[in-house]
Residue frames as qw, qx, qy, qz and C-alpha x, y, z in Angstrom:
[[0.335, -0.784, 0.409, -0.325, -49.35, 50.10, -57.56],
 [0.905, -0.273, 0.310, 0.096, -48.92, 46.36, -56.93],
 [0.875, 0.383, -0.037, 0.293, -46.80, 46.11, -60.12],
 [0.015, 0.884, -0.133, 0.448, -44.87, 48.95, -58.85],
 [0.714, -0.591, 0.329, -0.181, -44.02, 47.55, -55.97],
 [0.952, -0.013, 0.292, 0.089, -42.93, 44.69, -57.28],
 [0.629, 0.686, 0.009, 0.366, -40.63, 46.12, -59.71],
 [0.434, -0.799, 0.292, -0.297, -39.46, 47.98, -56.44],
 [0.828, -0.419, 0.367, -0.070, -38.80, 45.05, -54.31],
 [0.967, 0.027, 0.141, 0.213, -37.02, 43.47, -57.43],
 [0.324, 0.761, -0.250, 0.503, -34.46, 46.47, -57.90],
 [0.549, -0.771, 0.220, -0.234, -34.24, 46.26, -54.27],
 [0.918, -0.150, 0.350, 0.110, -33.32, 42.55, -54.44],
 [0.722, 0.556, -0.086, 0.403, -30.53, 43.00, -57.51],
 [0.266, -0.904, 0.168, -0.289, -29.08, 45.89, -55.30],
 [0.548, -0.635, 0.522, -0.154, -28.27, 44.51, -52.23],
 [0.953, 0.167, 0.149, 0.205, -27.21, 41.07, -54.45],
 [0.631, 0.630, -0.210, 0.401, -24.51, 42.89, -56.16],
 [0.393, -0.777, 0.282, -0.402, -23.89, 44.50, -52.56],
 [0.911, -0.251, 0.313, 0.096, -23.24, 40.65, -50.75],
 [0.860, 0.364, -0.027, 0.356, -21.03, 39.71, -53.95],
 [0.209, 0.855, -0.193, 0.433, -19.19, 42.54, -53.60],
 [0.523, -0.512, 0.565, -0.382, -18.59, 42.71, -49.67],
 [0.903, -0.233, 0.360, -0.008, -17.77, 38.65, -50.04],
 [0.522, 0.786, -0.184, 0.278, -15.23, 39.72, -52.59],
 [0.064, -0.825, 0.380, -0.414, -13.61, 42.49, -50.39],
 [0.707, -0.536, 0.432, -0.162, -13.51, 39.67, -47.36],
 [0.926, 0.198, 0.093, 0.308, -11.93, 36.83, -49.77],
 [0.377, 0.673, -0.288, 0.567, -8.71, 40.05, -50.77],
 [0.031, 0.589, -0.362, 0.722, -8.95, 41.69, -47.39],
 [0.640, -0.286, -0.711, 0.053, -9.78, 39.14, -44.93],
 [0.432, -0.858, 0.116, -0.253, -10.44, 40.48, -41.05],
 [0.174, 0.667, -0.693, 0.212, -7.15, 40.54, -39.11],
 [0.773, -0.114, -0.599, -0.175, -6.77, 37.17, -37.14],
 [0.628, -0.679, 0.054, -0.376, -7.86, 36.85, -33.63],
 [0.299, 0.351, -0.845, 0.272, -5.17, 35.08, -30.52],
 [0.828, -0.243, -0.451, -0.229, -6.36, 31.95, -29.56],
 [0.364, 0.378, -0.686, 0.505, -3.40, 31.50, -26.78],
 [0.230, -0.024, 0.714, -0.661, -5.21, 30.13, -23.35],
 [0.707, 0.004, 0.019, -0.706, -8.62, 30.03, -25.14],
 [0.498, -0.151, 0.847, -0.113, -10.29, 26.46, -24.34],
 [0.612, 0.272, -0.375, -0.640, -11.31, 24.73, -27.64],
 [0.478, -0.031, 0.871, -0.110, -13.01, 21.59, -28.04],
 [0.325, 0.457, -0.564, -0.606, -13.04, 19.34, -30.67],
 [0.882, 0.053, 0.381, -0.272, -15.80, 16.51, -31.19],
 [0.935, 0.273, 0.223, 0.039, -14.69, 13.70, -33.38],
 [0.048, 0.841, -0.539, 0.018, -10.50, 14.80, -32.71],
 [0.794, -0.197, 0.545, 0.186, -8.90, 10.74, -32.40],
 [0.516, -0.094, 0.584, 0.620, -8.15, 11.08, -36.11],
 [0.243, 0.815, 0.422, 0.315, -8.93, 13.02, -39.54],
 [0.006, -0.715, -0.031, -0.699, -9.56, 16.53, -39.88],
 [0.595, -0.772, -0.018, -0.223, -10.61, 16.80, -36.14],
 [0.748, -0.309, 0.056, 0.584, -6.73, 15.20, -35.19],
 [0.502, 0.425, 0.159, 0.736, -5.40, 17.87, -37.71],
 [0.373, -0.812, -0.193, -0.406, -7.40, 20.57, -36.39],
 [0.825, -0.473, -0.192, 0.244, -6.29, 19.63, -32.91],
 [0.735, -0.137, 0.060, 0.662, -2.71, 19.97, -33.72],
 [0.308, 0.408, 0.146, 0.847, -2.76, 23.04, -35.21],
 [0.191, -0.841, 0.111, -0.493, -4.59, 25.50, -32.40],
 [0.798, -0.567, -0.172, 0.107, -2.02, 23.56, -30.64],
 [0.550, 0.279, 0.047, 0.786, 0.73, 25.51, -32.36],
 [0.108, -0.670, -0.123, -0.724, -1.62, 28.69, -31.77],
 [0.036, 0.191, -0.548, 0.814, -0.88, 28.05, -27.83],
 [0.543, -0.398, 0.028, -0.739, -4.81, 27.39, -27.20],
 [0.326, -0.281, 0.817, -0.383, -6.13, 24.56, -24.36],
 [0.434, 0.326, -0.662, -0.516, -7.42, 21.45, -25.77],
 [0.647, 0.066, 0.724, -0.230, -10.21, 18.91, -25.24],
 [0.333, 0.320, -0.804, -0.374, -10.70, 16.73, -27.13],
 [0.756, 0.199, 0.412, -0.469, -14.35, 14.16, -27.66],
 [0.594, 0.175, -0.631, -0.468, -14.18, 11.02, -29.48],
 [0.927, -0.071, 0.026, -0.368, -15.57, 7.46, -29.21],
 [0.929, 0.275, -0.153, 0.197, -12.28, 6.10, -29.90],
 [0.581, -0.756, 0.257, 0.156, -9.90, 6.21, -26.71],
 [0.782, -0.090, 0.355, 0.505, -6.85, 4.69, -28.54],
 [0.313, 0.771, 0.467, 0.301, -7.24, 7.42, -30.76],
 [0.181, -0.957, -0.059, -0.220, -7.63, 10.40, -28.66],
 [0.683, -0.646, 0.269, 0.210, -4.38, 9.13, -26.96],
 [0.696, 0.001, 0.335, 0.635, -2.54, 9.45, -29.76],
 [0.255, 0.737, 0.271, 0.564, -3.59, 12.86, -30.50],
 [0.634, -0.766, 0.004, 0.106, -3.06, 13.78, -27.10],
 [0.755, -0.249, 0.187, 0.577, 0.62, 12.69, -27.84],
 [0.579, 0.319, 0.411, 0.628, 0.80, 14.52, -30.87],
 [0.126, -0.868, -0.318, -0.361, -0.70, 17.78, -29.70],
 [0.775, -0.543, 0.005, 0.321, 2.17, 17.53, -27.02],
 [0.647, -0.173, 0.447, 0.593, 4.68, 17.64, -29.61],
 [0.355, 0.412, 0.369, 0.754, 3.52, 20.57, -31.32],
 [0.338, 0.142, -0.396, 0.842, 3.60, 22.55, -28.20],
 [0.532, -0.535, -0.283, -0.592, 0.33, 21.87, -26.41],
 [0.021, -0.449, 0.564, -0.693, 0.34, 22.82, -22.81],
 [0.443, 0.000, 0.616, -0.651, -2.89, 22.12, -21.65],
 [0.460, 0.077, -0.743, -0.480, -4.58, 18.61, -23.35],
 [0.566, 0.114, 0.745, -0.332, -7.85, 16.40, -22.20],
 [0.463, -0.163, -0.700, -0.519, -9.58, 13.93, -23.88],
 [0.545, -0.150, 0.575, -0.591, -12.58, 12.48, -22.83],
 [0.003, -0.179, -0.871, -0.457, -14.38, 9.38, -24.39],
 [0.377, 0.338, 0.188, -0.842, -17.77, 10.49, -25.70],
 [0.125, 0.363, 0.818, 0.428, -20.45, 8.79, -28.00],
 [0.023, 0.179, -0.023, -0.983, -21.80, 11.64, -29.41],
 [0.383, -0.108, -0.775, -0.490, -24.68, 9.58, -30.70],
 [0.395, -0.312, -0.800, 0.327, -25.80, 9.52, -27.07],
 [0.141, -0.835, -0.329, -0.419, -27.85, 12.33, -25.88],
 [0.786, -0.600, -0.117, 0.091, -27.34, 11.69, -21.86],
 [0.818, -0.120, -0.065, 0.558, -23.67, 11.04, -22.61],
 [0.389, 0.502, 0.202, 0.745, -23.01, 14.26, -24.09],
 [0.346, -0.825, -0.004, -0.447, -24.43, 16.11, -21.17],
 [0.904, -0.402, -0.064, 0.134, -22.83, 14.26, -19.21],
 [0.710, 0.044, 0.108, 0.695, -18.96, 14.83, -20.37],
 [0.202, 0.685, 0.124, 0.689, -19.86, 18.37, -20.99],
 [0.541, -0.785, -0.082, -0.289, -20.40, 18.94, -17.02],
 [0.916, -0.150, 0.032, 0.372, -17.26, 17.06, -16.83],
 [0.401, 0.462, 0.091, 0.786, -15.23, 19.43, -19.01],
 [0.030, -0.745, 0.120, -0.656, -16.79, 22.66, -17.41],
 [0.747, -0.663, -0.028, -0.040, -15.85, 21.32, -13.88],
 [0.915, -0.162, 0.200, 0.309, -12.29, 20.29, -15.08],
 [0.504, 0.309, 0.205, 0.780, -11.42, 22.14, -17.75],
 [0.034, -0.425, -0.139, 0.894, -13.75, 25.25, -17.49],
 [0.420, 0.636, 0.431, -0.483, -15.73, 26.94, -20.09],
 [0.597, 0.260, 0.508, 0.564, -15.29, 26.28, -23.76],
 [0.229, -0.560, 0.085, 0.792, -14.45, 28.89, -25.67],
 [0.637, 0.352, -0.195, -0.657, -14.58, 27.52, -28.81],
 [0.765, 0.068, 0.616, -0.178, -16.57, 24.67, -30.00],
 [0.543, 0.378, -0.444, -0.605, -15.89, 23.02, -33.17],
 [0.766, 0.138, 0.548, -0.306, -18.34, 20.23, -33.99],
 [0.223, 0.615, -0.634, -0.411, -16.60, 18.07, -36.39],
 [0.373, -0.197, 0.896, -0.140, -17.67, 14.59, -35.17],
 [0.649, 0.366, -0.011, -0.666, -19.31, 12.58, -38.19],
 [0.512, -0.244, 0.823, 0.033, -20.35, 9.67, -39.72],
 [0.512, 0.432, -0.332, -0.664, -21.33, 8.77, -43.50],
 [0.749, 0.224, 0.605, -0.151, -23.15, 5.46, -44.99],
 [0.554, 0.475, -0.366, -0.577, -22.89, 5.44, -49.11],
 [0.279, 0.119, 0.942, 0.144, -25.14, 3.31, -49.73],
 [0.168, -0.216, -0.518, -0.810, -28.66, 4.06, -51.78],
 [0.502, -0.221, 0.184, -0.815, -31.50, 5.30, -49.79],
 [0.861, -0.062, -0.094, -0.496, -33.35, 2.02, -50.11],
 [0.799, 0.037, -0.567, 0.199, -30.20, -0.24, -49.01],
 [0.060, 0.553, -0.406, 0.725, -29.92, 1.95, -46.06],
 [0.369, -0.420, -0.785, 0.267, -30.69, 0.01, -42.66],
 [0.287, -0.828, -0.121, -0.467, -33.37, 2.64, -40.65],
 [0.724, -0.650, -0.122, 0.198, -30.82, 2.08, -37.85],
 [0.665, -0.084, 0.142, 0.728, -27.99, 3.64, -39.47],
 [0.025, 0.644, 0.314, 0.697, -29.86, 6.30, -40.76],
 [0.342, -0.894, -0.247, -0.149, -31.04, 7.10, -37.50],
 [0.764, -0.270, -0.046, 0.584, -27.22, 6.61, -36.15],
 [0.431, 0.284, 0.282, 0.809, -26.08, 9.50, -38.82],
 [0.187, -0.786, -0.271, -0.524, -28.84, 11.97, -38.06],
 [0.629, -0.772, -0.081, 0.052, -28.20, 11.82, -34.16],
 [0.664, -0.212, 0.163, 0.698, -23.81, 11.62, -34.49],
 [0.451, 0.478, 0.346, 0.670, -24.06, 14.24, -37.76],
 [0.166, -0.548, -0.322, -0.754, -26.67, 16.84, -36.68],
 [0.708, -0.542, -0.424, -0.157, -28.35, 15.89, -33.23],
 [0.757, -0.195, -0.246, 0.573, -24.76, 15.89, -31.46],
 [0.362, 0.214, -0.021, 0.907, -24.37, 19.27, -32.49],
 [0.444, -0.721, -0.163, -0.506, -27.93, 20.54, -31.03],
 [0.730, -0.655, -0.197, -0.017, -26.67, 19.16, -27.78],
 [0.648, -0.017, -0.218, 0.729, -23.13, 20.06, -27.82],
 [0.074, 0.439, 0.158, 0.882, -24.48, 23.74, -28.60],
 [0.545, -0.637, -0.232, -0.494, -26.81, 23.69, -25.67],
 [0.784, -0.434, -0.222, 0.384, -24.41, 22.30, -23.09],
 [0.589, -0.007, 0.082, 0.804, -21.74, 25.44, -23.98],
 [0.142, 0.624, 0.452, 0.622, -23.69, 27.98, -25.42],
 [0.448, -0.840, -0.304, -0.028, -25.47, 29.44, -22.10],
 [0.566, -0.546, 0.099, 0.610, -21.30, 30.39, -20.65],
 [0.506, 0.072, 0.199, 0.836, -20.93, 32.22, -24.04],
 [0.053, -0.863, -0.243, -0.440, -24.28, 34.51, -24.08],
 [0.550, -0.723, -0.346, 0.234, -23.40, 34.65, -20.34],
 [0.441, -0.656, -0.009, 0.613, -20.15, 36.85, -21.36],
 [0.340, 0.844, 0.049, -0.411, -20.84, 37.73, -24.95],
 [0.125, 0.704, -0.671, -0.194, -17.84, 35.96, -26.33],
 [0.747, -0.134, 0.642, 0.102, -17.12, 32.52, -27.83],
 [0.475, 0.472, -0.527, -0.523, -17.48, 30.96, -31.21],
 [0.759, 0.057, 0.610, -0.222, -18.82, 27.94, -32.87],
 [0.148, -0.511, 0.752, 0.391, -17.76, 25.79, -35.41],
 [0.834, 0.284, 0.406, -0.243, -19.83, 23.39, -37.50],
 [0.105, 0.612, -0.481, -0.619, -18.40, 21.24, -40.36],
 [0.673, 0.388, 0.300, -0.554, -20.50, 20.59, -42.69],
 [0.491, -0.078, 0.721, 0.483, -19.53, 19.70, -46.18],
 [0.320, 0.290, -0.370, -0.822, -20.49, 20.66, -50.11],
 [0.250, -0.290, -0.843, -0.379, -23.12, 17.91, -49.96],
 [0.156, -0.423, -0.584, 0.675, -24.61, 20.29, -47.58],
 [0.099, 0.499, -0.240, -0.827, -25.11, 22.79, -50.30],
 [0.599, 0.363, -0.379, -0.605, -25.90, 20.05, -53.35],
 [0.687, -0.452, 0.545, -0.168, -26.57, 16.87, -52.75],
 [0.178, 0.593, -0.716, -0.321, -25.06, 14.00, -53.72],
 [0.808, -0.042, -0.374, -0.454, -25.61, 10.20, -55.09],
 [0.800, -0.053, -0.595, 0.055, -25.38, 7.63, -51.98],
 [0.386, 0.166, -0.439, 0.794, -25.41, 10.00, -49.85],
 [0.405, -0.520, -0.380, -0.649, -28.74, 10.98, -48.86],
 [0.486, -0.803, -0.343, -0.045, -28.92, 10.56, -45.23],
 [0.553, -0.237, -0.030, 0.798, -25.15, 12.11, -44.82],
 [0.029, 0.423, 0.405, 0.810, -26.47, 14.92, -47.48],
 [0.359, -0.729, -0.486, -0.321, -29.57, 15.37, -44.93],
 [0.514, -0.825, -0.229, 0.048, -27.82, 16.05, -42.22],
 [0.553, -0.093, 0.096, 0.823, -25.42, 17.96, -43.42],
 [0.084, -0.586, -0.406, -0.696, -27.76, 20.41, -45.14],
 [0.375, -0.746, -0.544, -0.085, -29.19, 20.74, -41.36],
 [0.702, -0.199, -0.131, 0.671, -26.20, 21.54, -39.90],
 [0.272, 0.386, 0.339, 0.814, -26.26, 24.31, -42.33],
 [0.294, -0.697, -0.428, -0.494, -29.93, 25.21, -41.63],
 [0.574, -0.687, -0.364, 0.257, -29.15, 25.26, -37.45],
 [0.408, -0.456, -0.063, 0.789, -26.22, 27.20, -36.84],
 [0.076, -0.305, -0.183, -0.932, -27.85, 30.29, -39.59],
 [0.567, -0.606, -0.524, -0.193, -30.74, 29.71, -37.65],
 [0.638, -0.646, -0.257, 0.332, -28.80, 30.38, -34.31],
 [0.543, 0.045, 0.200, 0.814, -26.76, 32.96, -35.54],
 [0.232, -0.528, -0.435, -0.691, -29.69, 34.88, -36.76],
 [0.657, -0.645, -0.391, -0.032, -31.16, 34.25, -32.71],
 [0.593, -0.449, -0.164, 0.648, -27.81, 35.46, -31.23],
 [0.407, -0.039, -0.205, 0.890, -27.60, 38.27, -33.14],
 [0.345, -0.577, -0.548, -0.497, -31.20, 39.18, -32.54],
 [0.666, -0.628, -0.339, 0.218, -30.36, 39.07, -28.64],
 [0.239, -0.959, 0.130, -0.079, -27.88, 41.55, -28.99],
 [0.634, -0.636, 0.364, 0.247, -24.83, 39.12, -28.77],
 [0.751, 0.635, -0.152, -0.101, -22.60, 39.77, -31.36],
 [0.208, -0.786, 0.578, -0.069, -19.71, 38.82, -29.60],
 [0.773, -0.016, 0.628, 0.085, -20.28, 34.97, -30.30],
 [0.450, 0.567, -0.169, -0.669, -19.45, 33.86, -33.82],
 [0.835, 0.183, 0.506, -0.117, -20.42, 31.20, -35.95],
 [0.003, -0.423, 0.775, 0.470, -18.13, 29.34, -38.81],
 [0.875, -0.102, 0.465, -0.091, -19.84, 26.84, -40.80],
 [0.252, -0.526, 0.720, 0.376, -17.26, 24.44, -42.85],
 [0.826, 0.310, 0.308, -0.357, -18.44, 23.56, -45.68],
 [0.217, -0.479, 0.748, 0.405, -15.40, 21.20, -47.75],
 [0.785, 0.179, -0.476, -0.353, -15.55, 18.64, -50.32],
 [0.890, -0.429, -0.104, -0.116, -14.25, 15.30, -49.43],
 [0.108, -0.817, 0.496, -0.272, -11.69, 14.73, -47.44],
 [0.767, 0.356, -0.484, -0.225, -9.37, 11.99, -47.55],
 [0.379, -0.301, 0.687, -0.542, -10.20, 10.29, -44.01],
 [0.150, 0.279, 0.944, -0.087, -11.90, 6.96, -42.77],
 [0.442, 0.394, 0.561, -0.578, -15.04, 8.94, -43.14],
 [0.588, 0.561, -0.388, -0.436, -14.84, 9.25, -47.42],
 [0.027, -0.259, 0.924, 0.280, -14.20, 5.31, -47.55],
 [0.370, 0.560, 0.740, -0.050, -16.09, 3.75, -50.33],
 [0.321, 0.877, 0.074, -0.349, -16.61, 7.48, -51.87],
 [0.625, 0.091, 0.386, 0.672, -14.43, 7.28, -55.28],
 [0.097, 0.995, -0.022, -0.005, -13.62, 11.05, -56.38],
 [0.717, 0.165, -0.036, 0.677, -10.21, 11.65, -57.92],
 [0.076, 0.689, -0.251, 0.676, -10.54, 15.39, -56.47],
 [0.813, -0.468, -0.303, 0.168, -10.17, 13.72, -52.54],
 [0.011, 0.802, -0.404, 0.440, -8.41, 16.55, -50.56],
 [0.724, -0.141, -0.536, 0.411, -5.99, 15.79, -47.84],
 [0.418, -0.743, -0.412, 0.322, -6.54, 17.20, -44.34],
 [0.599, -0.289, -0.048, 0.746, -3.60, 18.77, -44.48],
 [0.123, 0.229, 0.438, 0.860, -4.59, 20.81, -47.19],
 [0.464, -0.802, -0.295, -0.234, -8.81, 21.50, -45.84],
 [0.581, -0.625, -0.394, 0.341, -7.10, 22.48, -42.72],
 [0.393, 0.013, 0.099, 0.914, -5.27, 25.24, -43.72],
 [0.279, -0.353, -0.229, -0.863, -8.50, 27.49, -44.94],
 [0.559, -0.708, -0.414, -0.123, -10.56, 25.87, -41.60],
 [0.503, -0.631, -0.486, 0.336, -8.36, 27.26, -39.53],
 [0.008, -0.209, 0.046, 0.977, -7.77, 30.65, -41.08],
 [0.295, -0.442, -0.460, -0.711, -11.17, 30.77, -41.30],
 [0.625, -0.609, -0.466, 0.149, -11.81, 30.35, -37.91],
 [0.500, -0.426, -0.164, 0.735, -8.99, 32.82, -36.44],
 [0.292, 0.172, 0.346, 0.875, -10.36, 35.20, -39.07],
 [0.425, 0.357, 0.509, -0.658, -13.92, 35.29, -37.69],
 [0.355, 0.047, -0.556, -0.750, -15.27, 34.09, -41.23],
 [0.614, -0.076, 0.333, -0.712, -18.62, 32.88, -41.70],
 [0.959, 0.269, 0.015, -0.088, -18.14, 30.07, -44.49],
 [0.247, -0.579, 0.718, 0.298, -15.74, 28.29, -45.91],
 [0.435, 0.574, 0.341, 0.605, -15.69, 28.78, -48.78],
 [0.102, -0.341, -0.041, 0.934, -15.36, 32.24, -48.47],
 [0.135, -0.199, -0.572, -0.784, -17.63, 32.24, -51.79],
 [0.251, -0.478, -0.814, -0.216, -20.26, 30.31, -50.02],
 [0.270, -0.156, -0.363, 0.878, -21.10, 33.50, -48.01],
 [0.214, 0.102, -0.322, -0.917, -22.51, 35.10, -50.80],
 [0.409, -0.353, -0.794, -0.279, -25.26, 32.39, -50.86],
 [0.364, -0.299, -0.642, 0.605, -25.60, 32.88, -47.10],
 [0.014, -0.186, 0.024, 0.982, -25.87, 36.75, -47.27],
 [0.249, -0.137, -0.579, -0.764, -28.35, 36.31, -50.43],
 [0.362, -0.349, -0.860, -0.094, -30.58, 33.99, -48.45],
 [0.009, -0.527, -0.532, 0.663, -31.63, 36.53, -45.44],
 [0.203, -0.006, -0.145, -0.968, -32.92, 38.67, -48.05],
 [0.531, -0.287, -0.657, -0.453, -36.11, 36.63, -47.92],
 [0.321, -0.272, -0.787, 0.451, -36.28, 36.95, -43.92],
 [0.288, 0.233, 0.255, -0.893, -38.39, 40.06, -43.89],
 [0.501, -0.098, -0.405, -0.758, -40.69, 38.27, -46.02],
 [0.477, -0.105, -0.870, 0.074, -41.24, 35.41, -43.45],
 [0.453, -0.429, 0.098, -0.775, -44.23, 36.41, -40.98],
 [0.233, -0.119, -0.866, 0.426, -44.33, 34.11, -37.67],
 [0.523, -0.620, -0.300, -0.502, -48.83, 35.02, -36.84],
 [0.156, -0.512, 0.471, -0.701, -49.38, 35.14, -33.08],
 [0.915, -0.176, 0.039, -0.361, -51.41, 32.14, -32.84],
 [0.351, -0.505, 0.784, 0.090, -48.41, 29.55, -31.48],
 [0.599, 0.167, 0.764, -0.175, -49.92, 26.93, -33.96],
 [0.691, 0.664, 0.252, 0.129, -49.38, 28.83, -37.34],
 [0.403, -0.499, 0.248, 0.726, -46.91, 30.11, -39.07],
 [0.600, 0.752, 0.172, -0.214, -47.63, 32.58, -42.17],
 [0.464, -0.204, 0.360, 0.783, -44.70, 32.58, -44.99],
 [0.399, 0.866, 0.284, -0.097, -45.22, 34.66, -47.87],
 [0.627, -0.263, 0.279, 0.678, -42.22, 35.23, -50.40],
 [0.003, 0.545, -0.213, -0.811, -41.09, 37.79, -52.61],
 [0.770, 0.547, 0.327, -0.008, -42.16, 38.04, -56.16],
 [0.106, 0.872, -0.431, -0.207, -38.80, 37.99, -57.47],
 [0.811, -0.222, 0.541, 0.029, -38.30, 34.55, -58.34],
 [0.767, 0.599, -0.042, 0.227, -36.82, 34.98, -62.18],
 [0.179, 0.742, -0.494, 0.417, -33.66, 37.40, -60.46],
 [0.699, -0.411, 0.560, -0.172, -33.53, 34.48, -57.51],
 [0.971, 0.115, 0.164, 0.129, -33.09, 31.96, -59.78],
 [0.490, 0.798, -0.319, 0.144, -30.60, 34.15, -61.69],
 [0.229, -0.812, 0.411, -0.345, -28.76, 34.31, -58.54],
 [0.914, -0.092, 0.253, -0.303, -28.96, 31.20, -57.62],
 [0.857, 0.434, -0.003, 0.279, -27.07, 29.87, -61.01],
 [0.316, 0.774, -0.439, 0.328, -24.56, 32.19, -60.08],
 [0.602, -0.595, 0.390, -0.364, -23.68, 30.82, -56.95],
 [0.983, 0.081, 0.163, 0.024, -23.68, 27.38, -58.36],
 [0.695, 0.660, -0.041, 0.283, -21.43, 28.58, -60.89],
 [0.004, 0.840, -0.335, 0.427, -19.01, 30.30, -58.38],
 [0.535, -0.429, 0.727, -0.042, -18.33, 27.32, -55.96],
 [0.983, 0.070, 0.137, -0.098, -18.40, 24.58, -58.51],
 [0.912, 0.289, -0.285, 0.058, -15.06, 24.71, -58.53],
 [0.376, -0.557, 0.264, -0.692, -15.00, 24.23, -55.05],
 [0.800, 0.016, 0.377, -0.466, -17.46, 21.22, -55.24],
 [0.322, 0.269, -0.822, -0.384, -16.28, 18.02, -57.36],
 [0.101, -0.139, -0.978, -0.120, -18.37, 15.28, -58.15],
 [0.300, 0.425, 0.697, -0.493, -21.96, 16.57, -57.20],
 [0.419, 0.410, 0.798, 0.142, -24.57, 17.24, -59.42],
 [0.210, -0.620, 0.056, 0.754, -23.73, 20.13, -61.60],
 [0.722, 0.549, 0.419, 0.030, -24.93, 20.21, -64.84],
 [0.232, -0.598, 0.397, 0.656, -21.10, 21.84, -66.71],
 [0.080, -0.128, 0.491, 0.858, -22.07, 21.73, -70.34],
 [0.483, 0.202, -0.012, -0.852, -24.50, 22.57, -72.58],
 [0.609, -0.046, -0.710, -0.351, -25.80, 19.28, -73.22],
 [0.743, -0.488, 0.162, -0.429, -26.61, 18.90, -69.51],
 [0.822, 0.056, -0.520, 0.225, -23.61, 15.91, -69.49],
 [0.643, -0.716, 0.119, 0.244, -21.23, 15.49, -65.95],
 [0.375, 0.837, -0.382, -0.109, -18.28, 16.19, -65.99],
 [0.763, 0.268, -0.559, -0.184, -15.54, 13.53, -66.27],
 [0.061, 0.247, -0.809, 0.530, -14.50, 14.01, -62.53],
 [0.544, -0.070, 0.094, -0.831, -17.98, 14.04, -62.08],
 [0.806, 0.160, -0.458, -0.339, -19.07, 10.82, -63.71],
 [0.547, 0.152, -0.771, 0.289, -16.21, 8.89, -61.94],
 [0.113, -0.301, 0.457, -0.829, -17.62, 9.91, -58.79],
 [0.672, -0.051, 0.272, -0.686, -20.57, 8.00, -59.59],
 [0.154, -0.068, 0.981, 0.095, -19.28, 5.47, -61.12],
 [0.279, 0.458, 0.713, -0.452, -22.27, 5.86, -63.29],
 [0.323, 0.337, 0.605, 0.645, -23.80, 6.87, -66.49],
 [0.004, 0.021, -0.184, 0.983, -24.86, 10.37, -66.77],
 [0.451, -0.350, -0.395, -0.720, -28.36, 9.45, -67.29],
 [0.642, -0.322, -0.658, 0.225, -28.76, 7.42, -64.07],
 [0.365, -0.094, -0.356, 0.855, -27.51, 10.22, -62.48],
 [0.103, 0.259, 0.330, -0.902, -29.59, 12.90, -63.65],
 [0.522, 0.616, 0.572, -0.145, -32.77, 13.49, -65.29],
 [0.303, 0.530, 0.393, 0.688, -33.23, 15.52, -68.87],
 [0.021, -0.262, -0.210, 0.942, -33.43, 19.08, -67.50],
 [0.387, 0.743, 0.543, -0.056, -37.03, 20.46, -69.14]]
């Protein structure tokens, strides 16, 4: 009977796989129709320059009201300008160090007195070290965890409460494809990008447990992107805002969930393992207990890889049969492939 099951559970699990692929197919052709942003209030953490200025400018074409959170006034006032000129009605900035706990409540009581209730949030503000775990000062690390990952628990908890309150908003998180795989010299940017990930499925999963499906959650997961924050990172596939911004915000007005579009399928694949996860009643344990399907997970797994890696430059992909990088790959690390990775077993 037990094998039985099992054999069950793993027909189950192939099933509903092909199912996700599929249905993250159909949404990549036949995308949902795209939502009007016109009046809605969006705020945008780390918007003085980058992606987050680009951003900006562009749901300022789409007619929506615009704050706007960085650390860098001189900044925000030029995005302010520029959000003007591309026919934005209603612009604040505030200065914010998002690294600050206090502060961040603070400006957010500010905003919903001034501006009103955010509509949508996208949390974009970030900061990246590449250096090698062990040249990493434990004060920058801690800087990256609280600005990356920390900012965004507290941005989400200052907003959140006005969207359950009417069923409606959306949230934004962008992450990055060293969220997904990580990468070399990147390990506390990699960490807290990967959380990023882990929180907002996490809350997603909690909102739509409560019944509110009206809220919805994006998270952005790019390569790099050729801003202050990728100096130091060498990668001849460096994208330019201009270009990431195009799929973040028609993923956002589309109601997707990733970006990729592929990286869904990973998403999707991963709740299948939430009915096996058993939370005991004693507040002090928690039971897991996973599937025995772990040869068709891995399968699944490789596929995935294999479907965004070319998506993902420079991270640690093994692309031929000798287990070598590839040559964008290599330059990325500015490294010999063996440094890089181990001998696979």
């Amino acid at each position: 009977m037990c094998k039985l099951n099992s054999i069950l559970e793993t027909l189950e699990f192939l099933i509903l796989v092909g199912y996700y692929y599929f249905e993250a197919f159909i949404l990549f052709i036949c995308p949902p129709c795209k939502k009007n942003v016109a009046g809605e209030i969006v705020l945008i953490t780390g918007a003085a320059n980058g992606i987050g200025r680009q951003i900006a400018l562009n749901f300022a074409r789409l007619g929506a009201t615009l704050v706007f959170w960085d650390i860098d006034e001189d900044g925000n006032k030029e995005t302010i300008k520029l959000a003007k000129e591309n026919g934005a009605k209603g612009v604040y900035a505030y200065r914010c160090d998002c690294s600050n706990r206090e502060e961040v409540y603070r400006v957010a009581d500010q905003v919903r007195k001034e501006v009103g209730d955010v509509n949508i949030l996208v949390n974009d503000a970030g900061i990246a070290n590449v250096k090698t775990f062990l040249d990493l000062p434990d004060a920058d690390m801690e800087k990256t965890i609280r600005v990356n990952i920390m900012a965004q628990f507290w941005t989400c908890k200052a907003f959140l409460p006005a969207m359950i309150a009417c069923n409606r908003g959306h949230l934004v998180s962008i992450s990055s494809g060293t969220g997904l795989i990580g990468a070399n010299k990147l390990t506390d940017y990699s960490a807290s990008k990967f959380a990023i990930i882990g929180f907002l499925e996490s809350l997603a999963f909690e909102l739509q447990a409560a019944g509110k499906k009206g809220i919805k959650t994006t998270i952005v997961c790019p390569s790099f992107i050729n801003t202050e924050l990728s100096t130091g990172i060498r990668d001849t596939w460096l994208l330019s805002p201009q270009r990431q911004l195009t799929g973040i915000i028609a993923t956002v007005i589309r109601y997707h969930t990733t970006l990729p579009v592929h990286a869904y399928f990973i998403l999707k694949v991963k709740t299948l393992q939430r009915k096996h996860v058993k939370i005991n009643k004693e507040p002090t344990r928690v039971l897991i207990s996973l599937p025995k399907i772990s040869i068709p997970a891995i399968l699944t797994w490789a596929l995935a890889a294999a479907v965004l890696q070319h998506h993902i430059q420079g991270f640690p992909l093994w692309t031929q049969v000798d287990h070598c990088l590839s040559s964008e790959q290599a330059q990325f690390y500015g490294a010999s492939v063996c440094s890089v990775l181990p001998t696979p077993p």
